[in-house]
C-alpha positions as CSV (number, residue, x, y, z in Angstrom):
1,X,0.0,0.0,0.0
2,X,1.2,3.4,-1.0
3,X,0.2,7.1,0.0
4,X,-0.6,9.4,-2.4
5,X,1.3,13.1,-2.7
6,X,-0.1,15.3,-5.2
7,X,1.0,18.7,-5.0
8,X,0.5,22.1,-7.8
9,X,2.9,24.9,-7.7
10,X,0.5,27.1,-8.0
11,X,3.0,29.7,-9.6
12,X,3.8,27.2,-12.6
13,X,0.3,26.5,-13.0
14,X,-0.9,28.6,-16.4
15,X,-4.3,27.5,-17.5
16,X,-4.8,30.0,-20.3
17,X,-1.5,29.2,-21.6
18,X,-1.6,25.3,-21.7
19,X,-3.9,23.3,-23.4
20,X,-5.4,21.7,-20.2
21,X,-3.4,18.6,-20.8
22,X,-3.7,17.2,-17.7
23,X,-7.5,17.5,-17.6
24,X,-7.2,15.9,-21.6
25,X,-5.3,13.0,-20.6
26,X,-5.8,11.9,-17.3
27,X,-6.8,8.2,-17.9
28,X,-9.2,8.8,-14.6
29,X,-11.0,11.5,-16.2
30,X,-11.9,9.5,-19.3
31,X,-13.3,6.7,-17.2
32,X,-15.7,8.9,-16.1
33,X,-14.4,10.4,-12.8
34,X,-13.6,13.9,-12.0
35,X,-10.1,13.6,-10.7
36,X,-8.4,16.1,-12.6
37,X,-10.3,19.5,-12.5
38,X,-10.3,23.2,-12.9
39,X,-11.0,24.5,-9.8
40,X,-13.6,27.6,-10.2
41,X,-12.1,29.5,-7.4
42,X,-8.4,29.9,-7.9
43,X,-9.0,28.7,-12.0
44,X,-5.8,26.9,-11.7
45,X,-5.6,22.4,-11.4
46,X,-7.2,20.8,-8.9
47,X,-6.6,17.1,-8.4
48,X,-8.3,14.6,-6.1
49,X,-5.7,12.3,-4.3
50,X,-8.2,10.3,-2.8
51,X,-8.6,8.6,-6.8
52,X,-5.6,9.9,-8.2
53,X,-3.6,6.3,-9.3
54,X,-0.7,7.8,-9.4
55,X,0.3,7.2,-13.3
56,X,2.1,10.5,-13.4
57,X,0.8,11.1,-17.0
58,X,-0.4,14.6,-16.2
59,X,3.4,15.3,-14.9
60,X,4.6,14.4,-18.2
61,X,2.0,16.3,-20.4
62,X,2.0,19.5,-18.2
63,X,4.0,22.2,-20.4
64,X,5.1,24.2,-17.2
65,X,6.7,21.2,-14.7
66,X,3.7,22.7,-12.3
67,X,2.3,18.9,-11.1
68,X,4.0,16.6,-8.7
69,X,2.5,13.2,-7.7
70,X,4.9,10.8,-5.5
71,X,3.7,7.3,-4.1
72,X,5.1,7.0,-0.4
73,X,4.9,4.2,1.9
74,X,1.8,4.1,3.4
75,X,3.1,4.1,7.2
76,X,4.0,7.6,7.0
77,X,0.9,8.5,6.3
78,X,0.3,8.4,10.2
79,X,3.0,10.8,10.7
80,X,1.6,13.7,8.6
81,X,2.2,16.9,11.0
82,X,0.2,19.3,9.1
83,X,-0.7,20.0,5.1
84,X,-2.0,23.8,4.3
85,X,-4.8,22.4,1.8
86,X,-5.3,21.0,-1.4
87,X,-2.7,20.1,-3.6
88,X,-0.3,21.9,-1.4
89,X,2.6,21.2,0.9
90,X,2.7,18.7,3.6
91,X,5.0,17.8,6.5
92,X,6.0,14.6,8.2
93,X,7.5,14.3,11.6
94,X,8.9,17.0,14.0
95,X,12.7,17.6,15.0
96,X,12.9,17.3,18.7
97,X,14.2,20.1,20.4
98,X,17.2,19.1,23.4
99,X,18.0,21.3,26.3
100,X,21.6,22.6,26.3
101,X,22.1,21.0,22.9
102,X,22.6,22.6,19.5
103,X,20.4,20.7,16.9
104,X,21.4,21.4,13.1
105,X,18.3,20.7,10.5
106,X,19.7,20.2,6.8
107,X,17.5,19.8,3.6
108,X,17.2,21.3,0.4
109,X,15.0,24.7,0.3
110,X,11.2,24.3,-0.1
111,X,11.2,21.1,2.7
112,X,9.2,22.8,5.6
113,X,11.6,24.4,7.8
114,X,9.4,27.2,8.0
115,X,6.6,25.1,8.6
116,X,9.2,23.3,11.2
117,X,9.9,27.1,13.0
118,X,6.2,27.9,13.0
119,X,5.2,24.8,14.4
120,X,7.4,24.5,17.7
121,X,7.4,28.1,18.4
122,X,3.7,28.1,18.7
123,X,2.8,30.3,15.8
124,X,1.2,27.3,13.6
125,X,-1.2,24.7,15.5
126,X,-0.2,21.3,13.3
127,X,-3.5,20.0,11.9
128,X,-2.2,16.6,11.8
129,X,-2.9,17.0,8.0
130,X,-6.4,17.7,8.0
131,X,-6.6,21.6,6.8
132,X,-10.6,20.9,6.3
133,X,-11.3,20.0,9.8
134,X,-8.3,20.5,12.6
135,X,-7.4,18.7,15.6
136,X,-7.9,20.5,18.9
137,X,-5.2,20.5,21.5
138,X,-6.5,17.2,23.1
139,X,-6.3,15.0,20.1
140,X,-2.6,16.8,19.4
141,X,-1.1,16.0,23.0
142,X,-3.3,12.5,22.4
143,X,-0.9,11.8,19.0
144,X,2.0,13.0,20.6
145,X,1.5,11.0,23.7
146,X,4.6,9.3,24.8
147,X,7.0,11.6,23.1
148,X,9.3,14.5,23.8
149,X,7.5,16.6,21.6
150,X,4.4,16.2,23.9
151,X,5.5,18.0,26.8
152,X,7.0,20.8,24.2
153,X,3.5,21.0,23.2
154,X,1.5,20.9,26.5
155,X,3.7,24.2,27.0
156,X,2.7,25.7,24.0
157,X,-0.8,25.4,24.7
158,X,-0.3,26.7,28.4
159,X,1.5,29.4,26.8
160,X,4.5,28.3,28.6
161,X,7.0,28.5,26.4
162,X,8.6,31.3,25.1
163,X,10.3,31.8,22.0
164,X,13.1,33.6,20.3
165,X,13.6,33.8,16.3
166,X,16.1,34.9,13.9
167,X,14.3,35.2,10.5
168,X,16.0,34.0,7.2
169,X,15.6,37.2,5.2
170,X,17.0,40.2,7.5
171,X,16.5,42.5,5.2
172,X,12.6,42.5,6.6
173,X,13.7,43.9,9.9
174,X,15.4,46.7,8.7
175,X,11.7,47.3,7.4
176,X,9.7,46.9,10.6
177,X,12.2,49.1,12.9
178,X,13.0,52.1,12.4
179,X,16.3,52.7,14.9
180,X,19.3,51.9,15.1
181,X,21.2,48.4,16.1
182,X,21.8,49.4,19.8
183,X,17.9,50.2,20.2
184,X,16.8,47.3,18.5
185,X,19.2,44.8,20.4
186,X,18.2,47.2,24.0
187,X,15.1,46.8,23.5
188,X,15.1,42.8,23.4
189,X,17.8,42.8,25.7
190,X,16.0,40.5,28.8
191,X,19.4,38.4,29.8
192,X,21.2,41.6,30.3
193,X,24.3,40.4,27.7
194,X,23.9,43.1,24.8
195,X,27.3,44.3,25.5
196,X,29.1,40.9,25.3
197,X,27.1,39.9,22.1
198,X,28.3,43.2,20.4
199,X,31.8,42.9,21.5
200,X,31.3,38.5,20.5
201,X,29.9,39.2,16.9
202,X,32.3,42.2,15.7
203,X,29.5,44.9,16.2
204,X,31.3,47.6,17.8
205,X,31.3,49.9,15.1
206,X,27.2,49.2,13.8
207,X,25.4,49.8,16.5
208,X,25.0,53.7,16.5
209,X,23.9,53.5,12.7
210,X,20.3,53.0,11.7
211,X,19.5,49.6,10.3
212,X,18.6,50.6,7.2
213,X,22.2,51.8,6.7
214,X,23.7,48.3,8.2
215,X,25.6,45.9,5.7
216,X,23.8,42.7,5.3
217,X,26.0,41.3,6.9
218,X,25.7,44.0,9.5
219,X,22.2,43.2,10.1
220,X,22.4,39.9,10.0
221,X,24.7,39.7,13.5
222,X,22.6,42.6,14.7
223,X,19.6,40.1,14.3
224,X,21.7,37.2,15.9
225,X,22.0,39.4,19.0
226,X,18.9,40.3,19.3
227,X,17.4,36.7,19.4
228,X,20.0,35.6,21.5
229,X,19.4,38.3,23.7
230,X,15.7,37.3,24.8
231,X,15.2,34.7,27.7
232,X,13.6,32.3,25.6
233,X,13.1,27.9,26.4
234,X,13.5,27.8,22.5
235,X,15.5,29.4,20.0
236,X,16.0,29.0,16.2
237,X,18.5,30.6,14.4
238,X,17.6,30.6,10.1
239,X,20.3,30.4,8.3
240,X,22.9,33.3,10.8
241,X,25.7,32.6,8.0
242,X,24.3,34.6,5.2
243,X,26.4,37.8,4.3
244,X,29.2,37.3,6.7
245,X,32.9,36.3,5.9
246,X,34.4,33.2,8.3
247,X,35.5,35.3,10.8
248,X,31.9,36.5,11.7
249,X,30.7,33.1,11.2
250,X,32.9,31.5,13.7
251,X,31.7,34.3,16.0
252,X,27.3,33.8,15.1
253,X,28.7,30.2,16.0
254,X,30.3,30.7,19.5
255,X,27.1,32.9,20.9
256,X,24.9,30.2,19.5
257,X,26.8,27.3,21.3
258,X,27.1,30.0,24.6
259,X,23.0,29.2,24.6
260,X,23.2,25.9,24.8
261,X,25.7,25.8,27.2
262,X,23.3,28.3,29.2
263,X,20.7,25.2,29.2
264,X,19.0,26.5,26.3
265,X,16.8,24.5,23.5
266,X,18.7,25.9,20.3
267,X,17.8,24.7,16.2
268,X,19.8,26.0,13.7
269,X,18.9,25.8,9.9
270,X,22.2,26.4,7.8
271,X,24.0,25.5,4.8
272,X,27.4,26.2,5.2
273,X,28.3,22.7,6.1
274,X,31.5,23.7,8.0
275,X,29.3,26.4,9.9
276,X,27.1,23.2,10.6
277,X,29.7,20.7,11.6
278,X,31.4,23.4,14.2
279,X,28.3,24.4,16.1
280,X,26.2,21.2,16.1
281,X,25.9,18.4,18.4
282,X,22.9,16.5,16.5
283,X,21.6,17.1,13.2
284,X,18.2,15.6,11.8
285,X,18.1,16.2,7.8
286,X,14.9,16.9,6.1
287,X,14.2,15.2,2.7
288,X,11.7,14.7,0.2
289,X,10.4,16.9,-2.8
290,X,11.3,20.9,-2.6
291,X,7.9,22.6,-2.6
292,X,5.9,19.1,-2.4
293,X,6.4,17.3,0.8
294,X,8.5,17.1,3.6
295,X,9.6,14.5,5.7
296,X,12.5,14.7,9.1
297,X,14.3,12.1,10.0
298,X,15.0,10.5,13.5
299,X,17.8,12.3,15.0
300,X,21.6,11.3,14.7
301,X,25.4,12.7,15.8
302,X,26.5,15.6,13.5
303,X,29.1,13.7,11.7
304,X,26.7,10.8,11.1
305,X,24.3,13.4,9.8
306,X,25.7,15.1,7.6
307,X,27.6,12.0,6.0
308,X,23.7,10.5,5.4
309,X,22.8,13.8,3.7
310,X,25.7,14.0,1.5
311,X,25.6,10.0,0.6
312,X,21.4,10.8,0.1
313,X,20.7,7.2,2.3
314,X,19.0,6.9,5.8
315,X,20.6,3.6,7.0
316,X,18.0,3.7,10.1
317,X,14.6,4.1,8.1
318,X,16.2,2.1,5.0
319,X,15.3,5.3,2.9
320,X,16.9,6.6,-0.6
321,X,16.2,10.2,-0.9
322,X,18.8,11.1,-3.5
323,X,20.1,9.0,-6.9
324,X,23.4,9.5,-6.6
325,X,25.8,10.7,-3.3
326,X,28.2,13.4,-2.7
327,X,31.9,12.7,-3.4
328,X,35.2,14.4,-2.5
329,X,38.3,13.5,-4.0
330,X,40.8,13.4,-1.6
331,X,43.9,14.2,-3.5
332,X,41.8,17.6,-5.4
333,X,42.2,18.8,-1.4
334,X,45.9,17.6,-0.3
335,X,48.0,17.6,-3.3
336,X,47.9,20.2,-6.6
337,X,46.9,18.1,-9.3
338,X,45.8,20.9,-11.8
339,X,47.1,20.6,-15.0
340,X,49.3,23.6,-16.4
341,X,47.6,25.6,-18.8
342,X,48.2,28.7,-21.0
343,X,47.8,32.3,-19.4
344,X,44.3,33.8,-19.8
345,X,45.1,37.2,-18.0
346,X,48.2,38.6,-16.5
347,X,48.4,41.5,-13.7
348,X,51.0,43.4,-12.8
349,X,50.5,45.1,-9.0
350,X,47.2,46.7,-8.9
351,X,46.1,49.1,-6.9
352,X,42.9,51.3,-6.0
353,X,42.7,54.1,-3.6
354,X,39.6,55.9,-2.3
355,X,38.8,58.4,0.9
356,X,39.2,56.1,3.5
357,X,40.2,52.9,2.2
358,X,42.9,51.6,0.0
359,X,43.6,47.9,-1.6
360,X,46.6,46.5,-3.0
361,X,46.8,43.4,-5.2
362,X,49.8,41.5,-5.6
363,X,50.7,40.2,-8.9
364,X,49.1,37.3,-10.7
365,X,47.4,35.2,-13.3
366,X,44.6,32.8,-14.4
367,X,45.2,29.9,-16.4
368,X,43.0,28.3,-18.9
369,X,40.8,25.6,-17.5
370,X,41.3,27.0,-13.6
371,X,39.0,28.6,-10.6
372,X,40.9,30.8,-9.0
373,X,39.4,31.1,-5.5
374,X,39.5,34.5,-3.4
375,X,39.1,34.5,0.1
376,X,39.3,36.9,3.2
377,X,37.1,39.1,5.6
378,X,34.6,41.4,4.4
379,X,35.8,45.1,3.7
380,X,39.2,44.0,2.3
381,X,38.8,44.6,-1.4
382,X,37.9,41.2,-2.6
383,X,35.2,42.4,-5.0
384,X,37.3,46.1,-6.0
385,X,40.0,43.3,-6.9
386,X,37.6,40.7,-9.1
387,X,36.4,44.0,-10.6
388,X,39.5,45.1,-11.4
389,X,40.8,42.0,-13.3
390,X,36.9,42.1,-14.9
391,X,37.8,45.6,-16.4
392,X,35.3,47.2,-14.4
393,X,36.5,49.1,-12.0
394,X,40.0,50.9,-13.3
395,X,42.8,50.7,-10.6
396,X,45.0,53.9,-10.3
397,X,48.3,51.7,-11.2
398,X,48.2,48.6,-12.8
399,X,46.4,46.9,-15.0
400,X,45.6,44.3,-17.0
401,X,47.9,42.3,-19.5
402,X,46.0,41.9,-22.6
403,X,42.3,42.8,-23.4
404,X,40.0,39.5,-22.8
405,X,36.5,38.9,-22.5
406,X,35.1,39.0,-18.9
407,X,31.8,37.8,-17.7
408,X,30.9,39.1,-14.2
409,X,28.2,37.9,-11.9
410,X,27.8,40.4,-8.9
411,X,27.3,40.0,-4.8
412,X,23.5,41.4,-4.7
413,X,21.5,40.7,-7.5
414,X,18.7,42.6,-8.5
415,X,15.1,41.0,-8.9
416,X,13.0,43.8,-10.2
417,X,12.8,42.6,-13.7
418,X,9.8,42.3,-15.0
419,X,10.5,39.5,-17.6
420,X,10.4,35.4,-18.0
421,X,13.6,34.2,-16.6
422,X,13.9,32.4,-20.4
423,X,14.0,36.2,-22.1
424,X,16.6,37.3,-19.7
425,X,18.9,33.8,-20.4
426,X,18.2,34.3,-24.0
427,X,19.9,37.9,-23.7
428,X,22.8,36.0,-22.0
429,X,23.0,33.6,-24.5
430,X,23.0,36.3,-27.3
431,X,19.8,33.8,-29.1
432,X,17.4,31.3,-27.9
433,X,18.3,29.0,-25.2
434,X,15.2,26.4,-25.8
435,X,16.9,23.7,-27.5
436,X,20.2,25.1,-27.9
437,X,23.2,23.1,-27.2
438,X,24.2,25.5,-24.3
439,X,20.8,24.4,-22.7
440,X,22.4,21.0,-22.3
441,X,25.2,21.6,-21.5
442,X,24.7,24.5,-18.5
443,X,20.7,24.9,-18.0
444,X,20.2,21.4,-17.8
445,X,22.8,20.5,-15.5
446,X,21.9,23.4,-13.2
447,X,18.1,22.6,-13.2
448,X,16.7,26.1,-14.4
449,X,14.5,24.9,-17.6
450,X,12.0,24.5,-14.5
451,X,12.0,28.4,-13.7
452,X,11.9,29.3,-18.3
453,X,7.9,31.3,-17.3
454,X,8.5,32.1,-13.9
455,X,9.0,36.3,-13.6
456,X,12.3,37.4,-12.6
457,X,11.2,39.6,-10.1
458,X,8.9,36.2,-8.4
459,X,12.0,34.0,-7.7
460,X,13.2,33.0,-4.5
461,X,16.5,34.2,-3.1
462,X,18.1,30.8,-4.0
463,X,16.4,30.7,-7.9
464,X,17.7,34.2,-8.7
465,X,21.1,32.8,-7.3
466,X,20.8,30.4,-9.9
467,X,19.9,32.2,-12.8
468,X,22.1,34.6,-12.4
469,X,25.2,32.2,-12.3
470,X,23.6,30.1,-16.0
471,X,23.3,34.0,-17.2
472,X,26.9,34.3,-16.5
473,X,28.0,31.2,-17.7
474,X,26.1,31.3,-20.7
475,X,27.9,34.2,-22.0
476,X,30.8,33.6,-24.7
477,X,33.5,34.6,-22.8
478,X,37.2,34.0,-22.1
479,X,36.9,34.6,-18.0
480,X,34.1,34.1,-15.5
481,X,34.2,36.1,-12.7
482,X,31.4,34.9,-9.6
483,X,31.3,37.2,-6.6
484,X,29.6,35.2,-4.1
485,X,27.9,32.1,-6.2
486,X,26.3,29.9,-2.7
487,X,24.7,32.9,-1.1
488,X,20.6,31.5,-0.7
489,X,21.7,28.3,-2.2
490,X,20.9,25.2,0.1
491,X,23.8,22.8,0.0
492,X,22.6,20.2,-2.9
493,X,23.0,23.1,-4.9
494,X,26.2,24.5,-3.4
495,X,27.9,21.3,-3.9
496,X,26.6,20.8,-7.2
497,X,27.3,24.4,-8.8
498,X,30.8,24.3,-7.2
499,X,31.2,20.9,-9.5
500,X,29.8,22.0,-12.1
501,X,31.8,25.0,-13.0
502,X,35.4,23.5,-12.4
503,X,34.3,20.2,-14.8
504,X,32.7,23.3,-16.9
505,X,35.8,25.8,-17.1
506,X,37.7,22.6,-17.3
507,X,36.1,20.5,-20.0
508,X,35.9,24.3,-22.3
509,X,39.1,25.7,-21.7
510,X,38.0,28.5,-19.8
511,X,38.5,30.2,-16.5
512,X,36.8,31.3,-13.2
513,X,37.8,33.8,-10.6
514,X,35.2,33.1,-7.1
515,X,34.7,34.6,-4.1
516,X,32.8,33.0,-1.3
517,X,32.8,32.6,2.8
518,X,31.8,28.7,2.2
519,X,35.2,27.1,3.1
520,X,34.2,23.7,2.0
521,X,32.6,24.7,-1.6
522,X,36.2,27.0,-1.7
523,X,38.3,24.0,-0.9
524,X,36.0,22.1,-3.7
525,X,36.1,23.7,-6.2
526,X,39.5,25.7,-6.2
527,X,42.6,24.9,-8.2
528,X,44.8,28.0,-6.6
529,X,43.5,30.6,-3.8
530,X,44.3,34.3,-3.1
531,X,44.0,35.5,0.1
532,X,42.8,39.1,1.1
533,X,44.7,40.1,4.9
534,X,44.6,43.8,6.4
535,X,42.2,45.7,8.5
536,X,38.7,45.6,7.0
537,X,37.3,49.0,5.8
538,X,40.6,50.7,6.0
539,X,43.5,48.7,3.7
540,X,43.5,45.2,2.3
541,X,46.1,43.7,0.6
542,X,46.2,40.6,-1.6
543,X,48.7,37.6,-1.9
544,X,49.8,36.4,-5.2
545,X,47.5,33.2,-6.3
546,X,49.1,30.2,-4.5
547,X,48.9,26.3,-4.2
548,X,45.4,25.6,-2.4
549,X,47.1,23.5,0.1
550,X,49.2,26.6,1.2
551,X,46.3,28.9,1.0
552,X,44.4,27.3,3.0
553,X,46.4,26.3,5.5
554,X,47.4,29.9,6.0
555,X,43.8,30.7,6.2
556,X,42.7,28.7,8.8
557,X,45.5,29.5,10.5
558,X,44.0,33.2,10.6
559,X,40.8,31.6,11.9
560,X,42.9,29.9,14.5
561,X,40.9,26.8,13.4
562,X,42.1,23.4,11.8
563,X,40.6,20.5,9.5
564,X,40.8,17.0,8.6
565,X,39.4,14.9,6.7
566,X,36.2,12.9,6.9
567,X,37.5,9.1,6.6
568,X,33.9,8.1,5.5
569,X,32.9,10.8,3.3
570,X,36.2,12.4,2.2
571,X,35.1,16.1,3.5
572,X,36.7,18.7,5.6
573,X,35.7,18.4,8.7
574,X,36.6,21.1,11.1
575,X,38.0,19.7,14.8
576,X,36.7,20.4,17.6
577,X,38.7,23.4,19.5
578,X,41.4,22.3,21.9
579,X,40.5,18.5,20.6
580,X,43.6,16.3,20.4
581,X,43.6,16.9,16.9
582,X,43.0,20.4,16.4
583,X,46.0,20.7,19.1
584,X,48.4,18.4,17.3
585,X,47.7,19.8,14.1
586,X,48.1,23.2,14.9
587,X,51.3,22.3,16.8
588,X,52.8,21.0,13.8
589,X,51.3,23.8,11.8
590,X,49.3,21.9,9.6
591,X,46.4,22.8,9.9
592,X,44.7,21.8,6.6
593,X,44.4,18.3,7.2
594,X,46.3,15.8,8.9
595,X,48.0,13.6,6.6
């Protein structure tokens, strides 16, 4: 016996543009039955689960990839937490908060965490999935019965529990308050620590500035010490690493962990996998289909965690969530094994003044067929530098070697297009990208053909992300340049971009320059790194590209933080501070991992 999903993104969904194929060809319909429909309210598909039999014919026929049907195994079906309605998203199973313990939840975007935060902070009442006619509190503590979770809701419905969240997109609360940092983070203030989480998370110098002035990644600690400044049972931190270099992460980390170690219930959604590994002591993953359904797993260490995720296999529930795993290849990491190529682009010394802040650039090149990774703390120069070499930005001494064609993908994108995301690759492309051979080779490989109708300006952080690096990539150029590719991307598609564009530059002779805080999709991707030192917002200066191995290893160094290498998986991991490992490494000053 199987239980039926069948889900309609309602945004794909275009009725007066389709031929109503899935009405036409449902073999249910033309037995007589309504189960495919056009609903008179919304005028988009309706289908009816309960007689659905699952053929998937109307997936194949619709135009627009809007229909999903999946046949799971019956059993879960009992451990549906809540569904909004029809045809939409569902949820199965809880993550179970643990006092004084950080708990990591990693998934691919569009598997419920919101539903997840909204759930066990009270703001949500789960419905058990039956939106038409919900459970009262009774019948929830009755399900729950036995549990952890029961007691976490008993609290909820005493109003008991108390609750602190940081929200995924910042940008909102510079929106809702008009002050500055310091008022915001006074006024939640309630465990009397504002002044050790601004000295903690580098805000020294933000907090007298309105937030609408802040940096995002400015605003983002501000909003870390502001929910960690409630006295809250629960907290739940959405993804804290977005916008900030390592340095700040390691900091977000250390006043997360501090809760826990106060005796604190903390969850933490993130996918910056070395964030993840450092400030987690359990991590339960969340799989299933993005948009579609949703299910959490039991819970399990954070290096047995993150190893399921990346092989796609739950040993414990004998469940395949992924076709294929996530490899690392242990010598791309330890030894240089990049293939000498002819010079791309030259560059002599470069460097830019302005009022108050100055970056120097030692000299350099990019070969044919590499990814040049660039690394350091924000405010350095990173992106004056990358803009530089890109010929847009002219340094006052210095300058490029010869004249070559430069593709650039900048750090904030901008959304308000009002155009099909196919129109806008088309213009990348320089001619039509539907059926083209560079469909095949980049769109399909990056999963965008999905997104060809959707409006620019209606894509999720993480879908603009994407288009914005096949726009880039699409381009016929000599030299890629990507400030900032993972930012919004969940970690599938970190991971699988950061692949995908050294096979890409690799397999057509061309090159990449990237910048990016993700230390484990730097370390993947990169043939040679350069590294940005100096005082941020006053003078950076940058080292000449070197071997990754001595990059990085004088990087973490900086962080003061040291990794080795997965024996299962073949990742970085980073060591635990003052382990036995971290001390020996860092003794004998090798602190990219032990060999």
């Amino acid at each position: 016996m199987t239980h039926r999903v069948a889900v309609l993104d309602m945004d794909l969904c275009q009725p007066k543009k389709c031929g109503l194929e899935c009405i036409k060809y449902c073999p249910v319909n033309k037995s007589g039955a309504d189960c495919v429909t056009l609903d008179e309210e919304s005028k988009k598909a309706r289908i009816d689960e309960d007689i659905c039999n699952g053929c998937g014919i109307c997936v194949k026929v619709c135009p627009f990839d809007a229909i999903t049907i999946v046949n799971l195994a019956s059993e879960l079906a009992a451990d549906k937490v809540h569904q909004y309605g029809p045809n939409s998203f569902r949820l199965y199973k809880l993550p179970t908060p643990k006092k004084g313990e950080v708990v990591g939840l990693l998934g691919r975007n569009g598997m419920g965490k919101s539903t997840v935060v909204n759930i066990l902070s009270g703001n949500i009442m789960p419905n058990l999935g039956r939106h038409e006619s919900p459970p009262d509190w009774d019948e929830i503590l009755g399900y729950y019965g036995g549990t952890e979770l029961k007691r976490h809701f008993e609290m909820i419905r005493d109003g008991n529990i108390r609750a602190s969240i940081k929200p995924q997109q910042v940008h909102h609360i510079a929106q809702a308050f008009d002050g500055t940092g310091r008022e915001l983070v006074d006024k939640y203030d309630e465990r009397g620590v504002a002044d050790e989480l601004v000295s903690e998370l580098g805000l020294g110098n933000s907090m007298e500035q309105n937030l609408g002035e802040l940096s995002g990644g400015e605003l983002q600690r501000v909003a870390v010490a502001a929910a960690a400044s409630k006295d809250a049972d629960f907290y739940f931190f959405d993804e804290p690493s977005s916008y900030n270099d390592v340095f700040q992460r390691t900091g977000v980390a250390r006043v997360i962990q501090g809760l826990a170690s106060a005796g604190k219930s903390v969850m933490v959604v993130e996918h910056d996998l070395t964030l993840l590994d450092f400030l987690s002591d359990y991590i339960e993953v969340l799989y299933g289909e993005p948009t579609a359904y949703g299910i959490v797993s039991g819970i399990l260490s954070t290096k047995v965690g993150i190893n399921v995720f990346l092989d796609g296999y739950l040993p414990a529930e004998n469940v395949r969530f992924r076709d294929k795993k996530f490899t690392f290849d242990a010598s791309s990491s330890s030894t240089e094994n990049f293939q000498e190529g002819s010079e791309i682009v030259t560059y002599p010394v470069l460097e830019k003044k302005y009022a108050s802040f100055s970056v120097s650039v030692d000299p350099g090149r990019v070969r044919k067929g590499e990814v040049l990774g660039i690394m350091g703390a924000n405010a350095l120069g990173k992106t004056t530098m990358m803009k530089m070499i890109a010929g847009v930005e002219k340094p006052d001494s210095g300058g490029v070697g010869k004249k070559i064609k430069i593709a650039y993908k900048p750090q904030y994108l901008q959304n308000d297009v009002d155009a099909e995301v196919v129109a806008v690759l088309d213009r990348a492309n320089g001619g039509p990208v539907d059926g083209s051979i560079e469909e095949e080779q980049i769109l399909d490989p990056l999963k965008i053909k999905k997104l060809y109708t959707k409006s620019v300006r209606n894509l999720s952080g993480g879908e603009l992300q994407k288009v914005a690096v096949a726009s880039c990539l699409l381009q016929k150029v000599d030299l890629y340049a990507l400030d900032e590719p993972s930012a919004f991307l969940d970690v599938e598609d970190r991971i699988a971009i950061a692949k995908f564009l050294q096979k890409f530059v690799r397999s057509f002779g061309k090159s990449a320059i990237v910048i990016d805080h993700d230390l484990q999709l730097m370390d993947l991707m990169s043939d040679t790194m350069v590294i940005f030192q100096g005082e941020p917002g006053v003078a950076g200066r940058a080292t000449s590209p070197m071997p990754k191995s001595v990059a990085m290893n004088l990087f973490l160094k900086s962080l003061d933080m040291s990794f080795r290498r997965d024996e299962k998986s073949l990742r970085p991991r980073v060591n635990k501070i003052d382990s036995r490992l971290d001390k020996s490494q860092k003794t004998s000053g090798n602190y990219y991992y032990r060999n």
